[in-house]
mmCIF file of the N, C-alpha and C atoms, coordinates in Angstrom:
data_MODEL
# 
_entry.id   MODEL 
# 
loop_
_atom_site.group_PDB 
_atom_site.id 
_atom_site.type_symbol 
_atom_site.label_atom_id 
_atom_site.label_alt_id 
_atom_site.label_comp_id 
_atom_site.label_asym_id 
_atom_site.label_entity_id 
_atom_site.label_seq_id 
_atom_site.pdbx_PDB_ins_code 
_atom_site.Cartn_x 
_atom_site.Cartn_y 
_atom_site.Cartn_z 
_atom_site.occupancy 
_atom_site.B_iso_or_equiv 
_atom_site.pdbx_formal_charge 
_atom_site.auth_seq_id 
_atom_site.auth_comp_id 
_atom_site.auth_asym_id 
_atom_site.auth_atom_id 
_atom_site.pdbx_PDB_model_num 
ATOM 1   N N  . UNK A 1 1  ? -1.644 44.288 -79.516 1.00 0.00 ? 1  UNK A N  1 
ATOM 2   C CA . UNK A 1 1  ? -0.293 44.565 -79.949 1.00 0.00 ? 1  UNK A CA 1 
ATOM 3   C C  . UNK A 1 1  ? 0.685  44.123 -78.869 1.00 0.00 ? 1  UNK A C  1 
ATOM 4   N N  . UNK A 1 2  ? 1.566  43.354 -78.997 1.00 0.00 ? 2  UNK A N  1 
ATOM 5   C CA . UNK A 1 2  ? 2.639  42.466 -78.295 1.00 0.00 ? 2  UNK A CA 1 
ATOM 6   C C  . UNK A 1 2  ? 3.835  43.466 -78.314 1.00 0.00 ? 2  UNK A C  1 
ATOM 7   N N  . UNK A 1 3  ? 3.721  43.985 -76.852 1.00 0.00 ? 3  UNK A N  1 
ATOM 8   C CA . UNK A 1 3  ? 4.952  44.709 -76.554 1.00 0.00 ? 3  UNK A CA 1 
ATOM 9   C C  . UNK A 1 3  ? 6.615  44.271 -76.285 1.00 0.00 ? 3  UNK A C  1 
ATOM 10  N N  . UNK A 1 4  ? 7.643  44.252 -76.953 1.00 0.00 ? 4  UNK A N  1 
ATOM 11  C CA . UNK A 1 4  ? 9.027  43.384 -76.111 1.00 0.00 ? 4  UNK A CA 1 
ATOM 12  C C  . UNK A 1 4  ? 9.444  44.517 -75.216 1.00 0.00 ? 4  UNK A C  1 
ATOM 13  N N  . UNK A 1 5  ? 10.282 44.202 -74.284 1.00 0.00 ? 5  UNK A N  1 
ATOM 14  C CA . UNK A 1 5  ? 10.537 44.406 -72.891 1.00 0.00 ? 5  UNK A CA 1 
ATOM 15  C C  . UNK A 1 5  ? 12.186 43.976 -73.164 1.00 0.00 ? 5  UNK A C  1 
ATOM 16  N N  . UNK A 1 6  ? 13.198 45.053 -73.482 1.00 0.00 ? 6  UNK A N  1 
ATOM 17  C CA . UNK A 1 6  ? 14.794 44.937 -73.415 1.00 0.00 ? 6  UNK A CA 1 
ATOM 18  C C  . UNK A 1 6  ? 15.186 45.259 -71.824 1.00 0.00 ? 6  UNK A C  1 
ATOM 19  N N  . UNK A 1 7  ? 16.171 44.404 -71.561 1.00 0.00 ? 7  UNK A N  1 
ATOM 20  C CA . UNK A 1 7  ? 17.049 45.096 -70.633 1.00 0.00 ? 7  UNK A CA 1 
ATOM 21  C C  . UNK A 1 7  ? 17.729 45.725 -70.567 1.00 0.00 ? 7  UNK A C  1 
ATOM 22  N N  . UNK A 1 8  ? 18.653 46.593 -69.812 1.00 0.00 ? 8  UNK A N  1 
ATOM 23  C CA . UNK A 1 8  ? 19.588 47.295 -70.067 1.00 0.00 ? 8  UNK A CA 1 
ATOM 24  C C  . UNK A 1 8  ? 20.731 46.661 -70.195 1.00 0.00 ? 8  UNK A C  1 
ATOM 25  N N  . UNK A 1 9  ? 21.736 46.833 -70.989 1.00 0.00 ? 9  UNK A N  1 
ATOM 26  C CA . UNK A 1 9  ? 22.744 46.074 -71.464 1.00 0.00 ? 9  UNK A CA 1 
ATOM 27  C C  . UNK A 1 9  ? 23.919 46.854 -72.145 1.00 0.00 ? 9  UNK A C  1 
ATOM 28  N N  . UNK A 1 10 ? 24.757 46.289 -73.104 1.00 0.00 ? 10 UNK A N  1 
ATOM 29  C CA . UNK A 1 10 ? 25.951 47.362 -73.847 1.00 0.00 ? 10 UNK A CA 1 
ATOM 30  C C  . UNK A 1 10 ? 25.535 46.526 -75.225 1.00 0.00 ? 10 UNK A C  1 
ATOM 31  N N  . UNK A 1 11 ? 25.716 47.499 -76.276 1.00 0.00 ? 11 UNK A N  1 
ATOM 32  C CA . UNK A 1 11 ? 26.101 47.080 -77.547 1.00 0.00 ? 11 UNK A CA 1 
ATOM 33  C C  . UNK A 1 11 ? 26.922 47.863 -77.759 1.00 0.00 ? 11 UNK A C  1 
ATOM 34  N N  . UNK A 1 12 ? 28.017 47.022 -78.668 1.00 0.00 ? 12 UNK A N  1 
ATOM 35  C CA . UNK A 1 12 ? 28.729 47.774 -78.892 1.00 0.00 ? 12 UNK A CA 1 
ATOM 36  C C  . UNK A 1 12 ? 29.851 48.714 -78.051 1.00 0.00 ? 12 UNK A C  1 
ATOM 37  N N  . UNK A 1 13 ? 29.658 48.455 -76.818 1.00 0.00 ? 13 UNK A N  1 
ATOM 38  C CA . UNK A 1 13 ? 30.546 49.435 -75.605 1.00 0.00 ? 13 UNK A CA 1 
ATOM 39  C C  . UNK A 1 13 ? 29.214 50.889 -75.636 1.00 0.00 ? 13 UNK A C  1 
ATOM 40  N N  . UNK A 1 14 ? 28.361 50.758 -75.931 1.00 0.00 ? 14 UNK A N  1 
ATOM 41  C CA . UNK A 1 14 ? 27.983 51.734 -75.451 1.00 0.00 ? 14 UNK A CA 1 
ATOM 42  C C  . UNK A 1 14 ? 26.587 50.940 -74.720 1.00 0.00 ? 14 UNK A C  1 
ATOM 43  N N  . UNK A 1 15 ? 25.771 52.238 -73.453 1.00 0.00 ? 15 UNK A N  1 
ATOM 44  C CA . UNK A 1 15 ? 24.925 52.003 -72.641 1.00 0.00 ? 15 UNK A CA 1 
ATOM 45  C C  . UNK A 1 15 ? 23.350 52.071 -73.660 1.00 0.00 ? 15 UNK A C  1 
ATOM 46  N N  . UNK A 1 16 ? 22.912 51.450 -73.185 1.00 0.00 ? 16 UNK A N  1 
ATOM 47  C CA . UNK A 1 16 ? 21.552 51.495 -74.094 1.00 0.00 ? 16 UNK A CA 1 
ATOM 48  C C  . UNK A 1 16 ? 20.540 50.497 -72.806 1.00 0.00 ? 16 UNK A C  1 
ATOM 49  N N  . UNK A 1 17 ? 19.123 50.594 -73.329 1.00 0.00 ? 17 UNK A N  1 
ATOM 50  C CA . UNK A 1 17 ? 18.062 50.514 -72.452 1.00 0.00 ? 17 UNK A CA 1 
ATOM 51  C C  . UNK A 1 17 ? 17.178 50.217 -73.413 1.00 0.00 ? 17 UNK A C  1 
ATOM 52  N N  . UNK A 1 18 ? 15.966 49.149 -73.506 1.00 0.00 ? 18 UNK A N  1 
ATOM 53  C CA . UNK A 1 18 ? 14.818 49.024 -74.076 1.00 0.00 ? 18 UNK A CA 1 
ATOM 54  C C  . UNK A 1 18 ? 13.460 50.092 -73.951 1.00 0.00 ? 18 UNK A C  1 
ATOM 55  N N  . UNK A 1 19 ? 12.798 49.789 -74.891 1.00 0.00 ? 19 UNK A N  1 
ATOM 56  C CA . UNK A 1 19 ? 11.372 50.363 -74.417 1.00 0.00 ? 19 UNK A CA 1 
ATOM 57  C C  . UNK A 1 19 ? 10.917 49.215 -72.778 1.00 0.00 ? 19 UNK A C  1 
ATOM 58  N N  . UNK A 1 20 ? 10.095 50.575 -72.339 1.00 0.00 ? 20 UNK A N  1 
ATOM 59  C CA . UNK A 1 20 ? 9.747  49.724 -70.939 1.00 0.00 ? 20 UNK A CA 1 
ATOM 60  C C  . UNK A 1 20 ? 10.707 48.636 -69.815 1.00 0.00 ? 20 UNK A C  1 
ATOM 61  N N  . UNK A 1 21 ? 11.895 49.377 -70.232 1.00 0.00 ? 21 UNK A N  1 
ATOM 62  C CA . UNK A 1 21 ? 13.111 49.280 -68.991 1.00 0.00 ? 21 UNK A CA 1 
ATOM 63  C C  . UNK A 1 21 ? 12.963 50.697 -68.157 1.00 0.00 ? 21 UNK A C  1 
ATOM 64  N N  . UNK A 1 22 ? 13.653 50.557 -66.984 1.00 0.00 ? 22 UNK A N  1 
ATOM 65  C CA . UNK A 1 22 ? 13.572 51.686 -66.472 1.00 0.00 ? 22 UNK A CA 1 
ATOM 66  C C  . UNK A 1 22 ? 15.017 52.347 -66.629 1.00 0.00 ? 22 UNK A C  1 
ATOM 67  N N  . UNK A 1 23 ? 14.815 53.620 -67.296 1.00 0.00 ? 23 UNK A N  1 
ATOM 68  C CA . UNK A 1 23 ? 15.789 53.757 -67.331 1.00 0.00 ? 23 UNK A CA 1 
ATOM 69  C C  . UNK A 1 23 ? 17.394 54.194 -66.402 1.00 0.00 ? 23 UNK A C  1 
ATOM 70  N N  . UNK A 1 24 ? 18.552 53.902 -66.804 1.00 0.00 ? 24 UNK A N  1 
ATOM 71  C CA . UNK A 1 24 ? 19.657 53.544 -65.725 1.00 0.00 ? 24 UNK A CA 1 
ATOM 72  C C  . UNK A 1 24 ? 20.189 54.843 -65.408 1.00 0.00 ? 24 UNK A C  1 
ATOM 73  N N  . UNK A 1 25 ? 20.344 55.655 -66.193 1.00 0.00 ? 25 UNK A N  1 
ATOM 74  C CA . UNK A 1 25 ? 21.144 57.184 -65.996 1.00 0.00 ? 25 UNK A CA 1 
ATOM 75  C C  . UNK A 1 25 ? 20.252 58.458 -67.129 1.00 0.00 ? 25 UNK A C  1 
ATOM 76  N N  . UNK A 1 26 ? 20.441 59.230 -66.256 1.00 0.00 ? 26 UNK A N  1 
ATOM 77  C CA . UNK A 1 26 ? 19.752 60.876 -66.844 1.00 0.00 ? 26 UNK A CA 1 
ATOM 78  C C  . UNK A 1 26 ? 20.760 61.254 -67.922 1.00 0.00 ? 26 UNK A C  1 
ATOM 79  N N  . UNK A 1 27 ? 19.342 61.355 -69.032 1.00 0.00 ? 27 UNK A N  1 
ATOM 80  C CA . UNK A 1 27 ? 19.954 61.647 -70.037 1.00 0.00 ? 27 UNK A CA 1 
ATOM 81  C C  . UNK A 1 27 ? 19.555 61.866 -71.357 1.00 0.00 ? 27 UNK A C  1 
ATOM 82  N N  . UNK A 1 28 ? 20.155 62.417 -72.765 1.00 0.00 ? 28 UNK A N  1 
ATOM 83  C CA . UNK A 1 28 ? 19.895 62.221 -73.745 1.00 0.00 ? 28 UNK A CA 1 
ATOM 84  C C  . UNK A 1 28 ? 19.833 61.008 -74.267 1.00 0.00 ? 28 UNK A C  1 
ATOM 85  N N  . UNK A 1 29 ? 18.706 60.497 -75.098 1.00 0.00 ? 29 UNK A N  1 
ATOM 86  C CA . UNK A 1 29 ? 18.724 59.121 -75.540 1.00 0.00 ? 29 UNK A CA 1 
ATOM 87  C C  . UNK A 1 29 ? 18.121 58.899 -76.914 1.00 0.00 ? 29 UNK A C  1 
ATOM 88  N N  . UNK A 1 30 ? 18.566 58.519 -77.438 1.00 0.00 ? 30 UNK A N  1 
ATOM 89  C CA . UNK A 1 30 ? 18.210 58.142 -79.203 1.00 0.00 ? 30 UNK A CA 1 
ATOM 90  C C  . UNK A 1 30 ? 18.261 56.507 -79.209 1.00 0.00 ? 30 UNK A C  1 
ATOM 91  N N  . UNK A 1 31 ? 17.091 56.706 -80.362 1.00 0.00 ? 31 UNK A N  1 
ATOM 92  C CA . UNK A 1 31 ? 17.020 55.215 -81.150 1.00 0.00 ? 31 UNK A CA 1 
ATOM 93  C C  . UNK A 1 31 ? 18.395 54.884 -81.692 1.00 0.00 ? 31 UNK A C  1 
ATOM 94  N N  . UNK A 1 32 ? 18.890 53.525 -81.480 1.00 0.00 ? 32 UNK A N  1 
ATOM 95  C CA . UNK A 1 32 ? 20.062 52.479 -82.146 1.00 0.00 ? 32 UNK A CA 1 
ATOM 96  C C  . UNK A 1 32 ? 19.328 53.059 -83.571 1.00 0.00 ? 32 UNK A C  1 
ATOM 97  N N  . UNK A 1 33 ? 21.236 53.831 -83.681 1.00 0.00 ? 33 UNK A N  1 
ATOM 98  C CA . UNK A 1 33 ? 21.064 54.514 -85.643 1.00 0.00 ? 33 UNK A CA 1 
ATOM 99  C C  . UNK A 1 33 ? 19.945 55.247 -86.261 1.00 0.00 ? 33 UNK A C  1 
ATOM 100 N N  . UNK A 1 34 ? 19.462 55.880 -84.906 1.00 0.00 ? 34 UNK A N  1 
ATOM 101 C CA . UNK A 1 34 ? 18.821 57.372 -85.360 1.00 0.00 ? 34 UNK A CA 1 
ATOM 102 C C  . UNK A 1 34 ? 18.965 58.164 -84.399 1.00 0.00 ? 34 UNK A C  1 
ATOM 103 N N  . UNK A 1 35 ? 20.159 59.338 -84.444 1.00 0.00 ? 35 UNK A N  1 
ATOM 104 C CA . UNK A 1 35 ? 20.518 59.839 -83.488 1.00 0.00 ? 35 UNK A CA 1 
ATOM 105 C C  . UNK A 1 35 ? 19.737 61.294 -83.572 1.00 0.00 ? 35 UNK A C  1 
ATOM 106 N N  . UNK A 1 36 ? 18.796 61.255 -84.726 1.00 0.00 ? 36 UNK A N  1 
ATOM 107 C CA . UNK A 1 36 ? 18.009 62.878 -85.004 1.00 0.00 ? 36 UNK A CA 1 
ATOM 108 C C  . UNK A 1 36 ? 16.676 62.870 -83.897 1.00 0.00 ? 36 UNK A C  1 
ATOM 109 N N  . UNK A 1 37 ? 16.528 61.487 -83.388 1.00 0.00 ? 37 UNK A N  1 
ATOM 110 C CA . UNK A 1 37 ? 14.776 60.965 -82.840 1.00 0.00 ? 37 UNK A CA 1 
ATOM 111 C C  . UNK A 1 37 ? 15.633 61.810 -81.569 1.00 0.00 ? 37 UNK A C  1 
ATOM 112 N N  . UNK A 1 38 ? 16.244 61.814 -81.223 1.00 0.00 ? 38 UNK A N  1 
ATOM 113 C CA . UNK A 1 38 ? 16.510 61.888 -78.953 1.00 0.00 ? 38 UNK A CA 1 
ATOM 114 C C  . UNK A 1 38 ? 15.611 62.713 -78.431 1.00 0.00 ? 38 UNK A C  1 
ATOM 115 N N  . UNK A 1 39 ? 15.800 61.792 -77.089 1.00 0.00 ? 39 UNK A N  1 
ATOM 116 C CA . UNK A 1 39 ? 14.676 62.534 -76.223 1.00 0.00 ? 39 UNK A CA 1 
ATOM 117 C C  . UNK A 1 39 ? 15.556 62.483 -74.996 1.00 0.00 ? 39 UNK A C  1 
ATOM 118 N N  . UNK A 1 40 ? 14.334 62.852 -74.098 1.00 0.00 ? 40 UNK A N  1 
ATOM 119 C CA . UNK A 1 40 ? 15.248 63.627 -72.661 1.00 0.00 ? 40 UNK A CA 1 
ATOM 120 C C  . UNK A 1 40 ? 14.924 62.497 -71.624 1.00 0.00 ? 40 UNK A C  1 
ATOM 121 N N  . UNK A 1 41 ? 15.561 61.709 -70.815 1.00 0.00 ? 41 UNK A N  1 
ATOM 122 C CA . UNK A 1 41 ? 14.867 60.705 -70.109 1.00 0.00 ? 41 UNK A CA 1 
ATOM 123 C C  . UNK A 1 41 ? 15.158 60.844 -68.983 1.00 0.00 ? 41 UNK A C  1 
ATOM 124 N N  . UNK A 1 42 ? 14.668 60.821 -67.831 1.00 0.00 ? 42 UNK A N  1 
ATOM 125 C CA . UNK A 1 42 ? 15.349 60.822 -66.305 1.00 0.00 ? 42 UNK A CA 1 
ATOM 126 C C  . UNK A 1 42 ? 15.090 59.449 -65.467 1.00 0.00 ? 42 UNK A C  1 
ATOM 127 N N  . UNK A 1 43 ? 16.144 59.222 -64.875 1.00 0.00 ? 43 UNK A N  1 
ATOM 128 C CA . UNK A 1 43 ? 16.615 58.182 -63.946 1.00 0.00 ? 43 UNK A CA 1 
ATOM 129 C C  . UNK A 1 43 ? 15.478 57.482 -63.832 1.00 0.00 ? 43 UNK A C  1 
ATOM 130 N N  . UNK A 1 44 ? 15.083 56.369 -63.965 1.00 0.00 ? 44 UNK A N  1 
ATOM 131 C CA . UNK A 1 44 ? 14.319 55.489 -63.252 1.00 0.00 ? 44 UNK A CA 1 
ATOM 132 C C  . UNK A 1 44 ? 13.011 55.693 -63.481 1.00 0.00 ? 44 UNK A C  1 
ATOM 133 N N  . UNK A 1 45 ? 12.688 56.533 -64.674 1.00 0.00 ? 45 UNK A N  1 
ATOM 134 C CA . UNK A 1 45 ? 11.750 56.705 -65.687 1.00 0.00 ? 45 UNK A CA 1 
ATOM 135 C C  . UNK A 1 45 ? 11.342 55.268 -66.986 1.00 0.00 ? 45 UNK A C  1 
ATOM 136 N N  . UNK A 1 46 ? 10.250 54.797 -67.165 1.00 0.00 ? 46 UNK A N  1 
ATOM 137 C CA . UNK A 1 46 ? 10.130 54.148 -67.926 1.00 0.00 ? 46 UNK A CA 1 
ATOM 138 C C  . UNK A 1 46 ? 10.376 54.855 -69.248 1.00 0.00 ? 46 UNK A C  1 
ATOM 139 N N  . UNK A 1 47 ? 11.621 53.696 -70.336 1.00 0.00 ? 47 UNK A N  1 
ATOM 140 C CA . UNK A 1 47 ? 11.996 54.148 -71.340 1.00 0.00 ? 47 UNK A CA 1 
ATOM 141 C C  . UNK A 1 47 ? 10.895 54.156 -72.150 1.00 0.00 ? 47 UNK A C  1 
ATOM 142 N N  . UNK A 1 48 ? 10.938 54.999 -73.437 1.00 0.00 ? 48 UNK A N  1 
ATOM 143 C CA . UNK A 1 48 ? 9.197  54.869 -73.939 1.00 0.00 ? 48 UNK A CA 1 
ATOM 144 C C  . UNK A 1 48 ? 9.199  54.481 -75.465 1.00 0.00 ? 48 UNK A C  1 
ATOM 145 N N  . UNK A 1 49 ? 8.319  54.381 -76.088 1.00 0.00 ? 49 UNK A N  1 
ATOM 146 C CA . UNK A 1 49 ? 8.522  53.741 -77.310 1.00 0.00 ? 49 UNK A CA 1 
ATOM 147 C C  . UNK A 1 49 ? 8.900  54.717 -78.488 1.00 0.00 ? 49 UNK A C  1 
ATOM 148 N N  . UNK A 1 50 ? 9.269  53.873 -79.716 1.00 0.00 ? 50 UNK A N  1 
ATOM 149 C CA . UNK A 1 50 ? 9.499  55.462 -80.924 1.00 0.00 ? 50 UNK A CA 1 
ATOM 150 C C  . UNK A 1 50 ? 8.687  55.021 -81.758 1.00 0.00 ? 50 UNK A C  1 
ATOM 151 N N  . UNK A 1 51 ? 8.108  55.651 -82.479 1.00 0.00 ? 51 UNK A N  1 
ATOM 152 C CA . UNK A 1 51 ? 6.889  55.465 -83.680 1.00 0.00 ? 51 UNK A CA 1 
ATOM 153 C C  . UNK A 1 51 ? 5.825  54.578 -83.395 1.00 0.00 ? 51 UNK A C  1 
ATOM 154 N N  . UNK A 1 52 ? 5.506  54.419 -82.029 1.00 0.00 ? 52 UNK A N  1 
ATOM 155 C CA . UNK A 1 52 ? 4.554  53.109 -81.477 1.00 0.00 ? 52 UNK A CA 1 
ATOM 156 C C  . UNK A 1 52 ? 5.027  52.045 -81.502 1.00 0.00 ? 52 UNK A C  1 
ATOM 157 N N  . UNK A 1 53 ? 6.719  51.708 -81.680 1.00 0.00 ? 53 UNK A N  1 
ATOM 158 C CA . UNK A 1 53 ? 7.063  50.480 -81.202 1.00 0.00 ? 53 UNK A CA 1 
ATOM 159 C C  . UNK A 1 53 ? 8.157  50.670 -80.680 1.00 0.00 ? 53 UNK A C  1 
ATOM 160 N N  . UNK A 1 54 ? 8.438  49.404 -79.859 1.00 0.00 ? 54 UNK A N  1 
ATOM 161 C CA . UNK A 1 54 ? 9.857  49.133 -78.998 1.00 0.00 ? 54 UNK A CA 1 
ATOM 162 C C  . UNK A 1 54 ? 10.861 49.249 -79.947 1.00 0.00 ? 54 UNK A C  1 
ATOM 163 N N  . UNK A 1 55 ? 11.785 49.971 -79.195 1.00 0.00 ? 55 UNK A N  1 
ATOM 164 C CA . UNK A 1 55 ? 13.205 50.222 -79.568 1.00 0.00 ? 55 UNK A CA 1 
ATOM 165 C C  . UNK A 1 55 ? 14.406 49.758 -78.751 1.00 0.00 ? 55 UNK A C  1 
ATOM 166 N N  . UNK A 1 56 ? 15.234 49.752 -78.778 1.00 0.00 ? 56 UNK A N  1 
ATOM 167 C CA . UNK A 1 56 ? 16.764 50.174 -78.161 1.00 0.00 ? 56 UNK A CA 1 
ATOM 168 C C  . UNK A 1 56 ? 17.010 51.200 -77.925 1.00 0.00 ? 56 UNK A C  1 
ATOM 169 N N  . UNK A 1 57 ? 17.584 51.584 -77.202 1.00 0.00 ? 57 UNK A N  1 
ATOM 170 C CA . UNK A 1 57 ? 17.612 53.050 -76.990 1.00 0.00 ? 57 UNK A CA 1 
ATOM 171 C C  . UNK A 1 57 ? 18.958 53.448 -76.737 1.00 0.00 ? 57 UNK A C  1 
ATOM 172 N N  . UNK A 1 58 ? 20.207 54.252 -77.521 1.00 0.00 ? 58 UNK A N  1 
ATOM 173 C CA . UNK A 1 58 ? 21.831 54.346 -76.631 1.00 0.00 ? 58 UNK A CA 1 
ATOM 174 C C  . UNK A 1 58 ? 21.723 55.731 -76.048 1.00 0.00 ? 58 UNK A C  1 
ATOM 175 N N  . UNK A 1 59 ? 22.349 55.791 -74.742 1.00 0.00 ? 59 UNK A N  1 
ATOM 176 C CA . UNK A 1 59 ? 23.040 56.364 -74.490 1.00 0.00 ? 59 UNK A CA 1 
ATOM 177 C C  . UNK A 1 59 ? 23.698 57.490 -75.114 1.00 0.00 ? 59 UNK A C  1 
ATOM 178 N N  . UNK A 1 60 ? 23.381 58.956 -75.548 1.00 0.00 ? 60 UNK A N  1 
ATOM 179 C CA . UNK A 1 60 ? 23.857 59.883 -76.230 1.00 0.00 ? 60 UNK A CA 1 
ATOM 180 C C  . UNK A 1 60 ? 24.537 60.674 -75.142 1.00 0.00 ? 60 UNK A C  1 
ATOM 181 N N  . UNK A 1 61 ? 24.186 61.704 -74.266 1.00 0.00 ? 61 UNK A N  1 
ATOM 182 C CA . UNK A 1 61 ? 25.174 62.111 -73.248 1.00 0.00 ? 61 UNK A CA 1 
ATOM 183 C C  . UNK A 1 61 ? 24.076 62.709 -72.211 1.00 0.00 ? 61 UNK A C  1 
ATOM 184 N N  . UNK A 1 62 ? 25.413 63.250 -71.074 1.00 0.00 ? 62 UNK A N  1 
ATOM 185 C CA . UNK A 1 62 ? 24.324 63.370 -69.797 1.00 0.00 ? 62 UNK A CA 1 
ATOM 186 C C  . UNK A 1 62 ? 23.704 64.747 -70.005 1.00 0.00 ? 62 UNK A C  1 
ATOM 187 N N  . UNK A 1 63 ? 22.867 65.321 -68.787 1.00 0.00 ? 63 UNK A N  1 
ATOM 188 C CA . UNK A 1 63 ? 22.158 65.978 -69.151 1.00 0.00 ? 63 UNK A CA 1 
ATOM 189 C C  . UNK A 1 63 ? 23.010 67.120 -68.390 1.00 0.00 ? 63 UNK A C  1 
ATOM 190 N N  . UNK A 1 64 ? 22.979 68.214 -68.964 1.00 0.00 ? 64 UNK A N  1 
ATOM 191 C CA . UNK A 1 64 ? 24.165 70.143 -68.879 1.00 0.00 ? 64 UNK A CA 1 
ATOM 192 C C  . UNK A 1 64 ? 22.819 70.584 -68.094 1.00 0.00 ? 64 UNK A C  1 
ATOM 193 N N  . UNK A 1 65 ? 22.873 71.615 -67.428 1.00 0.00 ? 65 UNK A N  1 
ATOM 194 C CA . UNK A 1 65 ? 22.179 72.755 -66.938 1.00 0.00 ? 65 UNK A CA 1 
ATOM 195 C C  . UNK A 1 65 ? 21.140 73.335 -67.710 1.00 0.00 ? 65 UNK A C  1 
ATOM 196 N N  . UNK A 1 66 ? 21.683 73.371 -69.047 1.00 0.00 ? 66 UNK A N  1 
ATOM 197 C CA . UNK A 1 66 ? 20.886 74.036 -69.733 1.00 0.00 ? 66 UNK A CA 1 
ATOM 198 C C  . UNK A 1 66 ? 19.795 73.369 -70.450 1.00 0.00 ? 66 UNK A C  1 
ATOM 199 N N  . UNK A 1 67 ? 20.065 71.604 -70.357 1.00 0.00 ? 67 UNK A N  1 
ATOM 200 C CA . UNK A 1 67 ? 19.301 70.433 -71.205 1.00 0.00 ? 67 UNK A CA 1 
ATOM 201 C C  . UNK A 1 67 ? 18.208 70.690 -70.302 1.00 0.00 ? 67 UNK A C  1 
ATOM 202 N N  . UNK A 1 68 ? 18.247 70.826 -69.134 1.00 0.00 ? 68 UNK A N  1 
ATOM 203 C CA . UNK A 1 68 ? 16.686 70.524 -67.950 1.00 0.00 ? 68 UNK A CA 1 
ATOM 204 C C  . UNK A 1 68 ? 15.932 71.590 -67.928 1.00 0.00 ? 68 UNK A C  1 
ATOM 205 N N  . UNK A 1 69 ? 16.287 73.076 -68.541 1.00 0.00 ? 69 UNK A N  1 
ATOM 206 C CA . UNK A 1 69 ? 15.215 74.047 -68.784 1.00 0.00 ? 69 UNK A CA 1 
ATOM 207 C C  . UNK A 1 69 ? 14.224 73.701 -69.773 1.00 0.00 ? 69 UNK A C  1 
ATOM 208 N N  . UNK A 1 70 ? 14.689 72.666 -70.928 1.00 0.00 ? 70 UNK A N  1 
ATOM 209 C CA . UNK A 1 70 ? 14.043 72.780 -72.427 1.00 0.00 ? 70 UNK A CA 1 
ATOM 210 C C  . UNK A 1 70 ? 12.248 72.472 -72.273 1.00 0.00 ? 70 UNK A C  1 
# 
């Protein structure tokens, strides 16, 4: 199975990151136009895949006090 490899980049004005980028900032992150999938990602963590394949990933928001207990 042939993995793609995104960089981090903007669509759209917003921040987003591939599967298997590392990711740029701590944070909530959802699949491009599925904002129900998010997950929790930290700094310089490899971004990870959704349903067993590469995605895009935007930028949803940073992480509160209360996001890092969950």
């Amino acid at each position: 199975m042939e993995t793609t490899l995104f960089d981090v980049h903007s669509l759209k004005g917003r921040l987003v990151a591939g599967t298997g980028s590392h990711c740029p900032v701590s944070g909530i992150w959802a699949p491009a136009g599925e904002r129900d999938a998010d997950v929790r990602v930290l700094e310089g963590s490899i971004m990870p895949t959704h349903r067993s394949a590469a995605v895009i990933w935007q930028f949803v928001a940073g992480f509160r006090r209360n996001d890092l207990r969950r």
